[in-house]
Structure formats: C-alpha cells, structure tokens
C-alpha positions in Angstrom: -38.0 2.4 13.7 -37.6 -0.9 15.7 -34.1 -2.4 16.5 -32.2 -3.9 14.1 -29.2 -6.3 14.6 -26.4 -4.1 12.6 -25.8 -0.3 12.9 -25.9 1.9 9.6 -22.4 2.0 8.6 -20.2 3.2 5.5 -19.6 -0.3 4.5 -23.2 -1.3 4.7 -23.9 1.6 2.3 -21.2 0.4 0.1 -22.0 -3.0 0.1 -25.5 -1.9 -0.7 -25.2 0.1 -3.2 -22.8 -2.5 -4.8 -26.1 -4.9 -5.3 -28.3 -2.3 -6.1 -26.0 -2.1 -9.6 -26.3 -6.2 -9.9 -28.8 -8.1 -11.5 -31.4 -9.2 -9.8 -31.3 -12.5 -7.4 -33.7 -14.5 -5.9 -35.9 -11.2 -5.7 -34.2 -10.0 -2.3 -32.8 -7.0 -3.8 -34.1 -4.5 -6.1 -31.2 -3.7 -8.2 -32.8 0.1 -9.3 -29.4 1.0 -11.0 -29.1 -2.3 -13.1 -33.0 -1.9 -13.4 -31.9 1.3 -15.2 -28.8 0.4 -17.3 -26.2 1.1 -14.9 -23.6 -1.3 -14.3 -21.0 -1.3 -11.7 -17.8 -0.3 -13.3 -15.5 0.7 -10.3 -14.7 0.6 -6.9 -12.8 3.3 -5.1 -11.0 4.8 -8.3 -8.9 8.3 -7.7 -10.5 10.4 -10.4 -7.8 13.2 -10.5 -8.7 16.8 -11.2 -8.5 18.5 -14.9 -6.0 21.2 -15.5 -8.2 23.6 -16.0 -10.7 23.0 -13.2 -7.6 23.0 -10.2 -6.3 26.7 -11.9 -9.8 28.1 -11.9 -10.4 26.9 -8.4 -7.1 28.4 -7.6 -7.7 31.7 -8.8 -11.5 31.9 -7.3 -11.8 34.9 -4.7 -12.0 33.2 -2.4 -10.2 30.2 -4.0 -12.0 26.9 -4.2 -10.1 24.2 -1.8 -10.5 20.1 -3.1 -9.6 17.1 -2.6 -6.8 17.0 -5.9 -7.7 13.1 -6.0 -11.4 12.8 -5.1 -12.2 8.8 -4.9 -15.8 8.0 -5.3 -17.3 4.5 -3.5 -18.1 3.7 -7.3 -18.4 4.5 -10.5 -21.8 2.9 -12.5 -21.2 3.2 -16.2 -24.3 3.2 -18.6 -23.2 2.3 -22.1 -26.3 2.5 -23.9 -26.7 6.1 -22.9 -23.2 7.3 -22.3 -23.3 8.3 -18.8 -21.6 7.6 -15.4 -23.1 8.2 -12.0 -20.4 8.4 -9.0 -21.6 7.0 -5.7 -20.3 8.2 -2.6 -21.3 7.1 0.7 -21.8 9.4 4.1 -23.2 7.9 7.3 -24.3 11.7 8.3 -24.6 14.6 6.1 -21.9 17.7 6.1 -21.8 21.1 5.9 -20.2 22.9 2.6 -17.2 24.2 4.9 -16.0 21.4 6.4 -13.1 18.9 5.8 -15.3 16.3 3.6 -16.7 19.1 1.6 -13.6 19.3 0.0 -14.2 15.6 -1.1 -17.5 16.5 -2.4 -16.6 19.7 -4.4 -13.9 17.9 -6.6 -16.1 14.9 -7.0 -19.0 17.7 -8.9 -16.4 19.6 -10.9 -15.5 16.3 -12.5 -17.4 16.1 -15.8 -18.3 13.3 -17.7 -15.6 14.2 -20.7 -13.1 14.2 -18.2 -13.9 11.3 -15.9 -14.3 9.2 -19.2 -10.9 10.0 -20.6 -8.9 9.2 -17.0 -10.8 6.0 -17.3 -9.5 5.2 -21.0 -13.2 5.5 -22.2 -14.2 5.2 -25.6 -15.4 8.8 -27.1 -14.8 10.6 -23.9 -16.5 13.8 -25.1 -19.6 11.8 -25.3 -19.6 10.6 -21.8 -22.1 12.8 -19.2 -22.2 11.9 -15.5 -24.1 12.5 -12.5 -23.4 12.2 -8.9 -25.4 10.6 -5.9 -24.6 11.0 -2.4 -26.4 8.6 -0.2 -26.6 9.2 3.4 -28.5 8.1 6.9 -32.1 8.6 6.4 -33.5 11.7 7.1 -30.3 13.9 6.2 -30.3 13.7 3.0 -32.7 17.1 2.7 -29.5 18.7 4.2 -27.0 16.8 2.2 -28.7 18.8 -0.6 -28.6 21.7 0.3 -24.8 21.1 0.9 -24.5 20.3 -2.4 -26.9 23.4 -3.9 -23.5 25.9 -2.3 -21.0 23.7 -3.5 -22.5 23.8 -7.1 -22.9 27.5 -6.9 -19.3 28.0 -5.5 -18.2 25.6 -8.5 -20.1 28.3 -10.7 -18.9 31.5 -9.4 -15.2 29.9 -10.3 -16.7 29.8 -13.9 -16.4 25.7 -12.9 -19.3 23.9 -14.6 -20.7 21.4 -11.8 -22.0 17.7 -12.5 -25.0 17.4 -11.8 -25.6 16.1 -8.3 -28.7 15.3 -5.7 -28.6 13.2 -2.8 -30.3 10.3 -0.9 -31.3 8.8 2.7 -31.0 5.2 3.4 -32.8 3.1 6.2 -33.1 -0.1 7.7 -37.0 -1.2 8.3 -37.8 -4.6 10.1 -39.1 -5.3 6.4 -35.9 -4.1 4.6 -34.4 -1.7 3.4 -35.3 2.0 1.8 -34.1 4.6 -0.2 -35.7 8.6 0.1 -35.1 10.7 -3.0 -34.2 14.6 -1.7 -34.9 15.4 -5.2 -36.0 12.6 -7.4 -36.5 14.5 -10.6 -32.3 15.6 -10.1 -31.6 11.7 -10.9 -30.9 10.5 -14.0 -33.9 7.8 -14.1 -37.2 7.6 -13.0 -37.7 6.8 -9.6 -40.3 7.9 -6.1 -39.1 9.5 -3.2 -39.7 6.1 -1.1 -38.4 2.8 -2.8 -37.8 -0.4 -1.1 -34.5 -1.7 -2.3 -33.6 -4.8 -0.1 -36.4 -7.2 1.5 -35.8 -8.6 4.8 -37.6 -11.0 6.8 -38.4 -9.7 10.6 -35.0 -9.8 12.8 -32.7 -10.7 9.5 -29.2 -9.4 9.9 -29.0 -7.5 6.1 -24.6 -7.7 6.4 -24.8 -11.2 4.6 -25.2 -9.0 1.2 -21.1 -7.9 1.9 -19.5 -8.2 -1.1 -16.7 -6.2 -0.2 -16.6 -7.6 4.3 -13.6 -5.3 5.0 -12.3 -2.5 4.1 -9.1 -1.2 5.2 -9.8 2.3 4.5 -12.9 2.6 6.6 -12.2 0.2 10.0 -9.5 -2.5 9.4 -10.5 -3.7 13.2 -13.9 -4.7 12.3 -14.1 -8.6 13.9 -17.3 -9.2 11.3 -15.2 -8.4 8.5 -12.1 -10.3 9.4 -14.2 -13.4 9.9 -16.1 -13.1 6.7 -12.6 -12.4 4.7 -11.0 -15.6 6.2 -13.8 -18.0 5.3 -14.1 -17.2 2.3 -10.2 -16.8 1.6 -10.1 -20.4 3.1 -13.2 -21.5 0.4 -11.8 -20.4 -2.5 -8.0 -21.5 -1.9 -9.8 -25.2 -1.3 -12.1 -24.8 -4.3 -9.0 -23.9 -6.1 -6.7 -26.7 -5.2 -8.8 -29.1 -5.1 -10.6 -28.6 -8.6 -7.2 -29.1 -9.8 -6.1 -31.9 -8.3 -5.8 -34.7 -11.6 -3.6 -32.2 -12.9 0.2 -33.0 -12.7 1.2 -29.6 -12.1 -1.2 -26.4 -12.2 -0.7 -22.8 -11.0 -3.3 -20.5 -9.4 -3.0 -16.3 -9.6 -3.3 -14.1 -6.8 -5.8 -12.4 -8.5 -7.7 -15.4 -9.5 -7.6 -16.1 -5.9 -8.7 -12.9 -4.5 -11.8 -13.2 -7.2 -13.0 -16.2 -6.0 -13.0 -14.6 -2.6 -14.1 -11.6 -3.6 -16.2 -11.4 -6.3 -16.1 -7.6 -6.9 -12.2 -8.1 -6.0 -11.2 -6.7 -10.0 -13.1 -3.8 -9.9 -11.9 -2.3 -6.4 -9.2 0.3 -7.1 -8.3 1.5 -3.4 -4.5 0.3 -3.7 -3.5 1.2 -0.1 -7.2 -1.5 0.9 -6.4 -4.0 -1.6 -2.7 -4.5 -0.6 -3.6 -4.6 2.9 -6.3 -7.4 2.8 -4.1 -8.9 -0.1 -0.4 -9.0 1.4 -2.4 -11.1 4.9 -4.2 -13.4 2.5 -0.8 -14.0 0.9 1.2 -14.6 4.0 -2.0 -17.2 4.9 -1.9 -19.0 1.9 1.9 -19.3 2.2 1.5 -21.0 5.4 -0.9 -23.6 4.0 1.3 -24.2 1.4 3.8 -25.0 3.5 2.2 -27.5 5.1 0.7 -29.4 1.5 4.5 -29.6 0.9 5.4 -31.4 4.0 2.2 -33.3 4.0 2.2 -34.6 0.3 5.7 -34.4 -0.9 4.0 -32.2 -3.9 6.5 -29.2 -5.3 5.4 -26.0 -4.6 6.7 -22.5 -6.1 5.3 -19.0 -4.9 5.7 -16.2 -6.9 4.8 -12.3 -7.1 2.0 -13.6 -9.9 0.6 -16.9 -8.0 1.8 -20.1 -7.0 2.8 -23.4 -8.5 2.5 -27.1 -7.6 4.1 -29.7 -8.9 4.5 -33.5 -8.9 0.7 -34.2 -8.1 0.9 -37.5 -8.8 -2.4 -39.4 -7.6 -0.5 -40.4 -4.7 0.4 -37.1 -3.9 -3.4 -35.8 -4.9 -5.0 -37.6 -2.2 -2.7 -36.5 0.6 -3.3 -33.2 -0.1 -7.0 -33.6 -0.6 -7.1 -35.3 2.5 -4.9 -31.7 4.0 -8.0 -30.1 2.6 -10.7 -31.8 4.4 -8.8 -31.9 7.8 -10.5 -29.8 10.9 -7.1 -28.3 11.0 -7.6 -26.9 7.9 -11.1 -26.0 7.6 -11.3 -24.8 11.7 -7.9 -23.8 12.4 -7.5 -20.1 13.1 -5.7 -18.6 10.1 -3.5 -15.7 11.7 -4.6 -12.8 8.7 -4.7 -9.6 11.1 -1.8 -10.2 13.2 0.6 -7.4 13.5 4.1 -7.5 12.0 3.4 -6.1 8.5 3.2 -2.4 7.7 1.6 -1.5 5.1 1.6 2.4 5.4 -1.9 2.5 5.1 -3.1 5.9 7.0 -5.9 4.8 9.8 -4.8 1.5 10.3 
C-alpha cells in the first residue's frame, strides 16, 4: 500500500463509520449501512449489563469477567426490521484474555430485548441486534476468531451471545475499503471487498471528521483542536449574526454545539462531551465579553445558553462589525489551555 497522509487511527474508524450510516453525498462515500436501512442512532452510549446476564457470568466456572458498562462507538438502529447493530472500533485486533476482551464480551451478551429497553425503545422484545467490530486491515481474520471463544465462553455460562463478526479497514491511494471476515455473519448483503470512501490520489480522507476530537481517545490531538475551534468560531458567528434584526434573542449551548457539531445530539460519552463543551463555553464567554464592551448590547449567560439584549440597529452593526474583525475570525481562541479539570481519566 503506498503512503498516505494520515495514519489509521480510532477516530478515523469512528468518523468513518459515522458516514458510512449517512445518506449519501456527492458520491464520495458509500454509505453501506444507510444503503441497508441502518441509521445512526447513538454515539458512545453505556449499555449496562442485564441482571441476569452479570449473575450467570458470576457463577461461570471459571467466572466470566466484563466490562459492567460496555460503551459501543455506535449504535445503528433499523426500524423497518427491528434490529440494532453496535459498532466498535479497534486499531489492532485482541486476544479473548486480555483487558479489552472484557469490553468485547459484555458488548455480545447484550441482546437486542435488552439493549432496546435501556434505550426506552418501543416493543423492546421485538428488537434483535448484531455486532460489528471493525479493525486495521488484515486482522480482522483474528478479530474473529476472538470473537468465536468469547461467544462460546458466553454459552458455556448458559449466556446467549449476539451475534457478532468482524471487519478490516484500509486506506488505498483510491479510497477507502472494507474486508468482510465473514460476510454471510452480517445482517445484509455485502462482499468481502467493498470500497466505501473514494479518494482522489494524495487526498487527506480526515476532512470526513464529524466528530475532530475526542477526549476519550487523545485529547492532545493538534488536528482535532484546530478543526473544533473553526468550526466552534463558524457557528457562534452564524448564530449571532443571523440574529442580528432581532431586539433581543437567546442561543442554547446545545444549539450551539449542533451547529458545530453536527452529530453533537447523538454523542453520549458524558466525560467527552463536557470536556470539549465546558472549553467551548469558557471561549464563547470571552467573545461575549468583548460584543458587550464593543456594542453596548446586554448580555446574560446562563447554564442553558446565553442572552443578548438591547440590539438596537446601532448596536447590530457594531457587533457585526466584532464579527468580521481579523481579531475575531484569526485570533487564537485559548480552548485547550490548562486550568479546568474535568476528571476525565487519560486526559
């Protein structure tokens, strides 16, 4: 394989199976779980354990050990055919005794009755699921077999296991690809080879982020950072300034955050999302500083948004004029400075 500009990484894997559940755009991707009637439901969502399956893993000889939380990359939900498929993301494969299998073997004694009902599904008894772990191209012939003694381990413990295979991704000079260990163990028709992303020779594939940092994978990463602070920075002036011939308006953190982020609602990772969301609130509070002592305008923060008032058209230009300012749009915006701990484990 020739050299490519970015490194296989867990957030490239992320972000790629992310589009792969979108519809299509522009015919770059191929979005094979959208193609197939899954839609991305969640991001990073603690499924915990059933009752029953922790006290029959506790009472295997020898007993089972798991992760008591297991959080999958994603959840796709298929409504037309009640079923989920989890998604979780390896750079290399593992073996069934070490530390990430315990990851693995709660995420395949999770059924689809069970993970329904901790999501607040509709009919949860209905619900069947299916789990995918993708991984570097070409481990994911031994990421199966991991999973073949995991399932049989979940059996011996009289643990039904969800169905599970795996898959290998790779980056081509022409795009991207996904190899099928066992193509007829997922839930749609597909080959063992499919290309998922196309890429022109030498193009840099990490402009498909939609999720450029996450905290619980490498909080450092300088790509990320960047990518997170432009795009804060865009939406907080898309905001404002759509809203500028009204007298007073107020703008959510969360509505902010989705413009930045557009998958932003669906992650779950609490301990991510409060660290990328506390910096980008600290930011923001700094701008709005300076529109107060720029414009005069009224300005309230709160724990839900913030508020500005008085935006008389006086008021509205001085501001817009804040907006379009080289301070503004090239000054260096602070987020990752040190001062706020967030007890987030790794960071």
């Amino acid at each position: 394989m020739p050299d490519l500009p970015v490194e296989q990484i867990p957030l490239f894997q992320l972000n790629l199976m992310i589009w792969l559940s979108f519809p299509m755009r522009a015919g770059k991707y191929y979005p094979v779980f959208r193609t197939n009637g899954y839609e991305l439901y969640r991001i990073a969502s603690p499924i915990p354990l059933s009752i029953a399956v922790v006290a029959r893993a506790t009472t295997a000889v020898p007993p089972l050990d798991m992760v008591g939380r297991p959080s999958p990359e994603l959840v796709l939900r298929k409504e037309d055919g009640w079923r989920l498929l989890t998604v979780e993301c390896k750079t290399s494969s593992f073996g069934p005794d070490t530390t990430q299998a315990r990851q693995a073997m709660g995420l395949i004694s999770s059924s689809g009755p069970h993970i329904s009902s901790a999501f607040g599904l509709d009919n949860p008894e209905r619900w069947a699921a299916d789990m995918l772990f993708a991984v570097t191209h070409p481990q994911q012939a031994d990421m199966e077999s991991c999973l073949e003694v995991l399932s049989r381990r979940l059996e011996e413990a009289r643990i039904e296991p969800t169905p599970s295979t795996s898959c290998g991704i790779e980056q081509r000079s022409d795009g991207v690809y996904l190899y099928f260990a066992r193509p007829e163990r997922v839930p749609f028709s597909v080959p063992y080879e499919l290309r998922v992303v196309t890429l022109e020779p030498g193009e840099d594939p990490r402009p498909l982020y939609l999720i450029p940092l996450d905290p619980s994978i490498n909080a450092q990463d300088e790509y990320g950072q960047r990518v997170v602070e432009e795009r804060v920075r865009t939406a907080l002036a898309y905001l404002i300034g759509s809203r500028l011939a009204q007298e007073q308006f107020a703008v959510t953190w969360d509505e902010l955050m989705t413009a930045a982020i557009e998958v932003w609602p669906l992650w779950r990772d609490r301990d991510a999302t409060r660290y990328v969301s506390e910096r980008v609130r600290r930011y923001v509070e700094r701008v709005l500083k300076d529109i107060a002592e720029s414009s005069t305008a009224g300005v309230q923060v709160s724990p839900v948004g913030f508020e500005l008032k008085g935006v008389h058209p006086a008021v509205a230009a001085r501001i817009r004029d804040y907006l379009n300012s080289a301070g503004f749009r090239r000054g260096q915006l602070g987020f990752w400075q040190s001062g706020v701990q967030l007890g987030l484990e790794g960071v």
